[in-house]
C-alpha positions in Angstrom: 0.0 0.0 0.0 1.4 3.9 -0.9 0.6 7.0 1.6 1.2 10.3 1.0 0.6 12.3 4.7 -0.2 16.0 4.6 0.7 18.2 7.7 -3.0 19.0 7.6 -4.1 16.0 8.9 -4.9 14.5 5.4 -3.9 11.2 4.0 -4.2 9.5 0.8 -3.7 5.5 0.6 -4.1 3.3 -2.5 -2.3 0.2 -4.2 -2.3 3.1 -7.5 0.8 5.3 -7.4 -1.8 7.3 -10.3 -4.3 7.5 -7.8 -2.3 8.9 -5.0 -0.8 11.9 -7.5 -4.1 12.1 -8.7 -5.9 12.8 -5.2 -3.0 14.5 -3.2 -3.2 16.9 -6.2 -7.0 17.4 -5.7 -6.4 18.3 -1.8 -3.9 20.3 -2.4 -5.5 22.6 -4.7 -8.8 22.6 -2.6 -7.3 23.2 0.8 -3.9 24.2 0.0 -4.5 26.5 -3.0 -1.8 28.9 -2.3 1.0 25.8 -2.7 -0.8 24.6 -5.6 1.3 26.1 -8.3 4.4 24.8 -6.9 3.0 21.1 -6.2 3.8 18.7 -9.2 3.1 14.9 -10.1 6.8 14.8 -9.6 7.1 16.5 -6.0 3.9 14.3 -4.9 5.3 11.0 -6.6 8.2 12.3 -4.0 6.0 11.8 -0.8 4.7 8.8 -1.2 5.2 6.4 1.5 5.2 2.4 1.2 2.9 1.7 4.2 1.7 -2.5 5.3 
């Protein structure tokens, strides 16, 4: 399983490495909109954790 954690409290956890850029990307432009512009598929493909 792959997490990616947000300092918010958020988390996003799914088998899909697409799926977790996909929906970290969604948050982060809904509740973080002010570090959206500097928050990539690359820089989120960077936070994902491999979690049991």
């Amino acid at each position: 399983m792959k997490q990616v954690s947000c300092e918010c409290g958020y988390s996003a956890r799914s088998e899909s490495e697409d799926q977790i850029v996909s929906t970290v990307l969604q948050h982060v432009a809904i509740d973080h909109p002010d570090l959206a512009p500097s928050v990539t598929p690359d820089v989120v493909r960077g936070w994902i954790e491999i979690v049991p």
